[in-house]
C-alpha positions in Angstrom: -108.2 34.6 -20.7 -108.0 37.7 -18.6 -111.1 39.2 -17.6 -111.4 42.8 -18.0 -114.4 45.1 -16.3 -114.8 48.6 -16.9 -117.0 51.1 -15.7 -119.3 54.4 -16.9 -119.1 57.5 -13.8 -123.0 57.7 -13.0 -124.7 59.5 -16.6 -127.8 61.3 -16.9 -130.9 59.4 -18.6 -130.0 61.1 -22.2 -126.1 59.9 -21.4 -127.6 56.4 -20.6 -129.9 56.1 -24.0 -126.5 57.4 -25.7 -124.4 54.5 -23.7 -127.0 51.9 -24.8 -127.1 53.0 -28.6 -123.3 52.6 -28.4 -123.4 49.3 -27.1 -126.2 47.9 -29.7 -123.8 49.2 -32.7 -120.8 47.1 -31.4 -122.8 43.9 -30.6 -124.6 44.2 -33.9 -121.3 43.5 -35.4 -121.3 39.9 -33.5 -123.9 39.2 -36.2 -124.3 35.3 -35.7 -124.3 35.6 -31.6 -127.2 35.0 -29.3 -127.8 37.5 -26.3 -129.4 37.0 -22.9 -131.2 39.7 -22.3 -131.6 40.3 -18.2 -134.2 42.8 -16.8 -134.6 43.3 -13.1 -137.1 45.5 -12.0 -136.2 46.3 -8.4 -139.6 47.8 -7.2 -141.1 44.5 -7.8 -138.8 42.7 -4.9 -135.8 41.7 -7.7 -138.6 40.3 -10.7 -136.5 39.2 -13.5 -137.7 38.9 -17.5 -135.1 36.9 -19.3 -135.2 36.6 -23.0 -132.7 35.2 -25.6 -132.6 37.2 -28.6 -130.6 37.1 -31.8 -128.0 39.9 -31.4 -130.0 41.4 -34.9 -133.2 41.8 -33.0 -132.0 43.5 -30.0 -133.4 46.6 -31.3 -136.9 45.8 -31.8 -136.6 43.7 -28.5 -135.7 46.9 -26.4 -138.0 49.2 -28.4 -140.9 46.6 -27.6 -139.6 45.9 -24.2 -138.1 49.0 -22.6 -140.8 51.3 -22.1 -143.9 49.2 -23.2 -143.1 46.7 -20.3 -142.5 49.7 -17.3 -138.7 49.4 -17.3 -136.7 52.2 -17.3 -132.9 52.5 -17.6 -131.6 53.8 -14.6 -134.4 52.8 -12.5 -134.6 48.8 -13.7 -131.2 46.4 -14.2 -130.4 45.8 -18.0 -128.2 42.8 -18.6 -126.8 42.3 -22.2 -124.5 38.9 -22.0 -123.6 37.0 -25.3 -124.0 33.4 -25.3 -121.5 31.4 -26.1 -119.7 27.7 -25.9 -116.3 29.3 -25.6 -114.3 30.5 -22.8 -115.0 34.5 -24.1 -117.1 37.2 -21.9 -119.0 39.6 -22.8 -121.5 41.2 -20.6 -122.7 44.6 -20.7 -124.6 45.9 -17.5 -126.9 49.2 -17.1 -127.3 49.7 -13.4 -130.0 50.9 -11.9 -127.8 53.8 -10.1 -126.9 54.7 -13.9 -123.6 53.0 -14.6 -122.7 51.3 -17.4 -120.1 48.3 -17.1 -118.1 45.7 -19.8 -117.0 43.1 -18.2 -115.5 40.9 -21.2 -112.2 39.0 -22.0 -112.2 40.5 -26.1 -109.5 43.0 -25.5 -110.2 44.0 -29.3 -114.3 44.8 -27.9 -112.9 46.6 -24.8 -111.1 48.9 -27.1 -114.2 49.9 -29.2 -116.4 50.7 -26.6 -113.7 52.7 -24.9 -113.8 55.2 -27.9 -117.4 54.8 -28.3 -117.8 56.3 -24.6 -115.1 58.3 -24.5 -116.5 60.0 -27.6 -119.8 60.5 -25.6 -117.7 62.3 -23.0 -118.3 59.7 -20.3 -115.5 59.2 -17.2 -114.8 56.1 -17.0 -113.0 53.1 -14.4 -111.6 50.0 -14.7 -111.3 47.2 -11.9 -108.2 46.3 -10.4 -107.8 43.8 -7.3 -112.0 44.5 -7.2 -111.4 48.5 -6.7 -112.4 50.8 -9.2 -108.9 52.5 -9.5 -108.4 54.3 -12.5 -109.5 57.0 -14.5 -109.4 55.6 -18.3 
């Protein structure tokens, strides 16, 4: 399977909320699946709070983790990676210099979140031969 990774341009916090709304409606549509959730708070050296979550209650877990627990998009790393015994990959990272990227090997996902942020007005990337290279 080919792995495919693209990339938001840097958004604004309101563009990032938007991104991250996006990206719960299309994994709440992998109903069944398990997520790790990944935060890494870089002004404490790198500390990481993993959780695995049922894709159902990522919601609640963000609305009871984001800003309860000090982390703020943009400023903390969000990892949203599904779990899973097969060879498919889907990762969703917020960086904390306010990208978004997909790195995944469902072409069919790629797609979807491709109109989802193009709808939301976002530029966005796509790595070739580890270079961001084109405009999408």
């Amino acid at each position: 399977m080919d792995v495919s990774e693209i990339r938001s341009e840097e958004l604004t916090a309101p563009q990032l909320a938007m991104a991250l709304i996006d990206t719960i409606e299309v994994l709440e549509e992998c109903k069944e699946k398990v997520l790790e959730a990944r935060f890494t708070d870089i002004d404490k050296e790198g500390a990481e709070e993993v959780a695995d979550i049922p894709v159902l209650h990522l919601r609640s877990f963000l609305a009871e983790t984001l800003k309860p627990k000090g982390h703020t998009l943009g400023q903390d790393e969000l990892a949203l990676e599904i779990k899973s015994d097969a060879p498919e990959k889907v990762l969703f990272r917020f960086c904390r210099d306010g990208h978004v990227h997909l790195t995944t090997t469902d072409e069919a996902l790629l797609e979807k979140v491709l109109q989802h942020w193009r709808k939301g007005g976002f530029k966005l990337y796509k790595r070739v031969d580890q270079e961001w290279v084109s405009r999408l």
